[in-house]
N, C-alpha and C positions, 0 to 999 in steps of 0.2 A: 643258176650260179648267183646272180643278182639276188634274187629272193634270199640266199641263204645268208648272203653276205647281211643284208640289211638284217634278218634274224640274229646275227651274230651280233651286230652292233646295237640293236636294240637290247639285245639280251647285257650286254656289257654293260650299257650304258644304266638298264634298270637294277643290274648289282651293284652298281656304281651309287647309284641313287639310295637302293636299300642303303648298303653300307655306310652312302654317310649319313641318313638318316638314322639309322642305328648309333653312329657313332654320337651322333645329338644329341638322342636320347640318351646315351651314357652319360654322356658330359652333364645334361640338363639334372639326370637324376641325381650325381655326386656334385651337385652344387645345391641341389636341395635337403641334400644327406649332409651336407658341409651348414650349409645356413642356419639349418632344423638344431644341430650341433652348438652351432655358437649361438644362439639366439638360448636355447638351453642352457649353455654355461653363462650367457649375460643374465638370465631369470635367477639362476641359482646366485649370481652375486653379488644382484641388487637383493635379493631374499636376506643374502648375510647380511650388505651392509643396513638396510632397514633393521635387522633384528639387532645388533650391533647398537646401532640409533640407539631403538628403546630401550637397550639395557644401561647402554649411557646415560640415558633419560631420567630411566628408573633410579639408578645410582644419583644423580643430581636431586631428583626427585628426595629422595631420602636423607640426603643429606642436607638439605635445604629445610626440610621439616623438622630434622633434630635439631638447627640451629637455630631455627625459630620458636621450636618450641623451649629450649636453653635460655636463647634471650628473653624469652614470656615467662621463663620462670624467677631468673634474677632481676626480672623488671619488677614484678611480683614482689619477689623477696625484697628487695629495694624499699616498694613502695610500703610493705607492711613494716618495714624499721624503721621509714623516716615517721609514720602514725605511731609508734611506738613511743620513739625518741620524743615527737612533738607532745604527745600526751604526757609521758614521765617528766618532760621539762614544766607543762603547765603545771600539774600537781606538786613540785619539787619548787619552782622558782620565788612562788610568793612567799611560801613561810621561810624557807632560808636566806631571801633577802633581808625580810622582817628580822629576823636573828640576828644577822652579821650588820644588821643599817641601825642595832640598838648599842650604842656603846656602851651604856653600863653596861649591861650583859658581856663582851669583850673585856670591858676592862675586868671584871670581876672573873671571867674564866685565864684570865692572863695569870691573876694575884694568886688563884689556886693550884696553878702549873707550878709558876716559880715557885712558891711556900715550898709545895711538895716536893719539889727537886732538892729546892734549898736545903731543905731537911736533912740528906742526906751527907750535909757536910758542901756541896760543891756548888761554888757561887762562879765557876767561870763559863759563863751563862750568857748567850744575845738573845734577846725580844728584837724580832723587826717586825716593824708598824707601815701601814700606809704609807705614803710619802704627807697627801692631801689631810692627814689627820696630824700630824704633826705637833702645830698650837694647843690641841685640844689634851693630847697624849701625856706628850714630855713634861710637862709641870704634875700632871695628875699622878704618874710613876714615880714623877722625883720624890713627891712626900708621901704614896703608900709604897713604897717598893725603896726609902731611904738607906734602911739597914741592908739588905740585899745588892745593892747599886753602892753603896761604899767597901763591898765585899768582893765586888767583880763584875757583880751583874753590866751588860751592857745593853744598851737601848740604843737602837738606830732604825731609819725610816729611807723604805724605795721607794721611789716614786711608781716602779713596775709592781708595784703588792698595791690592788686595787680595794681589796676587803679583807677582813681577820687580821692574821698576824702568821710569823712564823717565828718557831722558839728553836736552839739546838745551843751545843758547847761552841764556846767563843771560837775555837780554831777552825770552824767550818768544816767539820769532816762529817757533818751530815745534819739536818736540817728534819723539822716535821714542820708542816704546812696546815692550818687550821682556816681555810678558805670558803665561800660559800663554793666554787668552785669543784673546790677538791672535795666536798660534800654532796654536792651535787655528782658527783663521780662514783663516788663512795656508794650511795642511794640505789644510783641508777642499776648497776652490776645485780641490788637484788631488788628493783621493783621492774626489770625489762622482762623477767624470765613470768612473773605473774600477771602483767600484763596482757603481755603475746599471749595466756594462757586465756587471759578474759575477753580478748578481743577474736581471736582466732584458735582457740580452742587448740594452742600449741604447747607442749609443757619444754618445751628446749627453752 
């Protein structure tokens, strides 16, 4: 009876033991099914955000190059107008200064404006002169330009009109400007485009 009893209880005791060893191993394995799981879906989205990264990357990447290479080109284009501009001024500034720094030549291109206008009948007429030329000017108009200047003509002097002259009708409704300036301006419009062509083989 003894003997059987302790049979009994050993036998209990070792289902007892399987079963919760069994049960361990359950537990152990859906914790490794569970971990296996998330450690999975943590790979998968570190995977996105790295790819994510580089496409942001790439995106910066690319936009960062068009604007450099944007700004490289209007630095470019900058730098071949200012060699442009600086040569067309070398070439342009000496004899058009020589020009406008010759007063007879001025006063003489003044006396063949007015005639010719004059001609037409219509003496109401301004010459504006320098302001600094002044002395030199006003006596020399009053005796070739006598009959025209008693007919209307008017003669006045800015101090803002640094070379030439500017001639139009006395009421000021519009004005032509004969400036090394405005010659200079005039010039450049058609020696930049042959220029740019001989320096840089551009025809714009």
């Amino acid at each position: 009876m003894q003997t059987k009893l302790q049979e009994l209880t050993e036998k209990i005791y070792n289902e007892g033991v399987q079963k919760a060893k069994d049960e361990a191993e359950l537990i152990i394995n859906e914790a490794k099914e569970k971990s296996a799981a998330i450690e999975k879906e943590a790979e998968k989205t570190a995977e996105g955000i790295i790819a994510d990264a580089r496409q942001k990357a790439e995106t910066i990447k690319t936009h960062a190059d068009a604007e450099i290479k944007m700004a490289l080109n209007q630095a470019v284009s900058a730098l071949k107008q200012d060699i442009t501009g600086l040569i067309t001024l070398k070439a342009l500034q000496p004899p058009l200064k020589e020009v406008f720094g010759d007063n007879q030549y001025i006063k003489t291109l003044i006396e063949i404006i007015v005639k010719g206008w004059t001609q037409q009948g219509n003496f109401d007429l301004q010459v504006i002169l320098p302001g600094q030329d002044m002395a030199k000017m006003e006596e020399y108009f009053k005796n070739q330009l006598a009959v025209e200047m008693n007919k209307g003509l008017e003669l006045s002097f800015s101090d803002n009109l640094k070379s030439g002259f500017k001639i139009g009708p006395a009421d000021g409704s519009y004005v032509i400007s004969f400036s090394d300036q405005d010659f200079m301006n005039f010039f450049k419009a058609y020696l930049r485009p042959k220029t740019n062509e001989l320096l840089f083989g551009e025809t714009k």
